[in-house]
N, C-alpha and C positions, 0 to 999 in steps of 0.2 A: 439651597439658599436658606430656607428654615433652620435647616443646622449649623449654618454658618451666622447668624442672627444668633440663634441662642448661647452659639460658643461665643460671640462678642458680648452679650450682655452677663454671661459670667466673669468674662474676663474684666467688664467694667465692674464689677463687684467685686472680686478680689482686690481690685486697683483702689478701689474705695476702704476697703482692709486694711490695705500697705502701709507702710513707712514711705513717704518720699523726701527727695532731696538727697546727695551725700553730704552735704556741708552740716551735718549734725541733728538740722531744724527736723522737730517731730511734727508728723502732720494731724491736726486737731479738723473737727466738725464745728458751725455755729450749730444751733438751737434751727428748729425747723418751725418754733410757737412764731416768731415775729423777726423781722429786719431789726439788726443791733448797728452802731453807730461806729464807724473805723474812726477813729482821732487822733490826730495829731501827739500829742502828747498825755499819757496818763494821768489818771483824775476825769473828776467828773466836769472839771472847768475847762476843761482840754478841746480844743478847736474840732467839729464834728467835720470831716471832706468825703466820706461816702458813708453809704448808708448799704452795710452787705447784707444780700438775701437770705432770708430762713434757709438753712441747710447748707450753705456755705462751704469748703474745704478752706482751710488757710493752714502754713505750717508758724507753729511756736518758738519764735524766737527767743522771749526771753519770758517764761512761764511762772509770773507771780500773781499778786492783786491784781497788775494790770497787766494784760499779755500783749508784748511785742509779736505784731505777725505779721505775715506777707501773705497778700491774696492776688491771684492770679483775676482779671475782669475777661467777661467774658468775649471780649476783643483781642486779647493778647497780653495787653499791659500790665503791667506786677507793680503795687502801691502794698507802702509800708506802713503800719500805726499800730496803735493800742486800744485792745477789747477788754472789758473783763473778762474775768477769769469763767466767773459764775454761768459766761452765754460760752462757751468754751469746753466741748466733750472729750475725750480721746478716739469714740466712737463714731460712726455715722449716727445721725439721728434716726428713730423712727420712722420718720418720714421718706429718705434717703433709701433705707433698706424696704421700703414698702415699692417704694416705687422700682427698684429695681427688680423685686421679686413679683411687683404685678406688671413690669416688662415679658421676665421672664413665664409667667405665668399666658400672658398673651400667645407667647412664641409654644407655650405649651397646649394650648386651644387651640393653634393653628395646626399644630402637627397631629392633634385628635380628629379635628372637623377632615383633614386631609386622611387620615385612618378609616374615617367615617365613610368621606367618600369612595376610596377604593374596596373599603371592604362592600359597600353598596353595588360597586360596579363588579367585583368579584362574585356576587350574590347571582346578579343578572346573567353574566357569561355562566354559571352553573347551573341557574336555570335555564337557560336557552340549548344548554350542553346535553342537561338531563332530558330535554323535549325530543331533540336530535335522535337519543340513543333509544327513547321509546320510541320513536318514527323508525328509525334502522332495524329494532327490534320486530314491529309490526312489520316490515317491507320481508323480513328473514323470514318470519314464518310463512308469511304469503308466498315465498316463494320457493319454501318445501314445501308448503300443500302441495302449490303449482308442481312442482318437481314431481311430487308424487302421483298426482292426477296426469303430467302426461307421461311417464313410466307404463304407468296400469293404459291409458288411452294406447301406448306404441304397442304394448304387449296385444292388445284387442286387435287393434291393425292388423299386425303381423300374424294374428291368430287366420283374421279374417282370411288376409293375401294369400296364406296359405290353404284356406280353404277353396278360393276362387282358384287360385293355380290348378289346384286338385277336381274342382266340379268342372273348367275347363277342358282339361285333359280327358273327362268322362265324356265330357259332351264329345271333342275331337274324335274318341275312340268309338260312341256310338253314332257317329255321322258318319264315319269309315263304315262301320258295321251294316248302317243304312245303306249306303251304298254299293258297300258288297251285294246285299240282301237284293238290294233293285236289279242289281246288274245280273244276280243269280235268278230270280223270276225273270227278267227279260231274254234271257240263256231259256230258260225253260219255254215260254212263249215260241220263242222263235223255234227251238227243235220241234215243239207239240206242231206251231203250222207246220212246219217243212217233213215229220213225219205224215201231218195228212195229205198234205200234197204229194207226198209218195206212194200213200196207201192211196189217193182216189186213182190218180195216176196208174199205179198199178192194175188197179179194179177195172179201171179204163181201157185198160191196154188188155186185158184178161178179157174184159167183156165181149169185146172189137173181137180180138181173136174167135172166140166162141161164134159167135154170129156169123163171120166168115164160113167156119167148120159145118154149119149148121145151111147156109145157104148154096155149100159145096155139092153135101149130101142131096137136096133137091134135084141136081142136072143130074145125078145117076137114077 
């Protein structure tokens, strides 16, 4: 929209440059100092019927002391009479090209303050962009330290695990060994009784004997 504003107001300014009309008539400016008097007929005795505004366009009909010209109102309507020559430019006025160049110049504020603003908002989204990548950055580190603390944590683990597998297996082997051990002194218990009950036994049975032999010998 902005650039299409400011390509019409140059195009009004060129247009304001131009030649118009084909039927010969040049196009002239009034005076942009004051309102001159369209009349009837040339001279200064000549019937006043409008009064055109400072800056005026009209084309030159008939380009002497008194200039035949035709002005366009700004209704529509086209009225014919004579100006002097003297309120009569080839040029736009002053005034004419001031204001289009302070149109133009508007259309070029608006498309600065609109620069302004995105370069504003462009500032922001880089700022907020740059916060981002320090937060992602600080999250990356934290989480190779992390990475690295539980590495070295798995590695202890495993050190550990391996170690309990291992004191495990010791204890398994001297509970067997314990066991052997009881079951081998219980082995020994049991033969120590069961040889003395062999040996009293024996003694027993030897003694008995004897006593017999001995109370044999008496009846002879």
């Amino acid at each position: 929209m902005v650039r299409f504003r400011s390509g019409f107001v140059c195009a009004a300014f060129l247009a304001l440059l131009c030649c118009a009309d084909s039927a010969s008539a040049t196009q002239a400016y009034t005076t942009d100092t004051q309102e001159i008097p369209l009349q009837a007929t040339p001279g200064s005795a000549g019937k006043t019927f409008l009064m055109l505004p400072p800056a005026s366009t009209v084309e030159l009909v008939n380009p002497n002391g008194w200039i035949h010209v035709r002005y366009t109102k700004p209704d529509g309507k086209v009225r014919d009479g004579w100006v002097q020559t003297k309120f009569v430019g080839a040029r736009p006025p002053d005034s004419a090209v001031a204001k289009v160049l302070g149109s133009e110049n508007d259309v070029l504020k608006e498309q600065v303050a609109a620069a302004e603003s995105e370069k504003a908002t462009l500032l922001q989204k880089e700022k907020e962009l740059t916060d981002k990548l320090t937060k992602l950055n600080a999250a990356y580190e934290d989480l190779k330290n992390s990475s690295t603390n539980y590495i070295k944590l798995k590695g202890e683990y495993d050190s550990a695990k391996t170690s309990l597998a291992s004191a495990q297996e010791n204890i398994q082997t001297l509970v067997q060994e314990n066991e052997s051990l009881k079951f081998s002194r219980q082995m020994q218990f049991f033969l120590a009784g069961a040889g003395i009950l062999v040996v009293g036994w024996f003694l027993g049975w030897a003694t008995g004997r004897s006593r017999k032999k001995k109370k044999g010998s008496y009846y002879y």
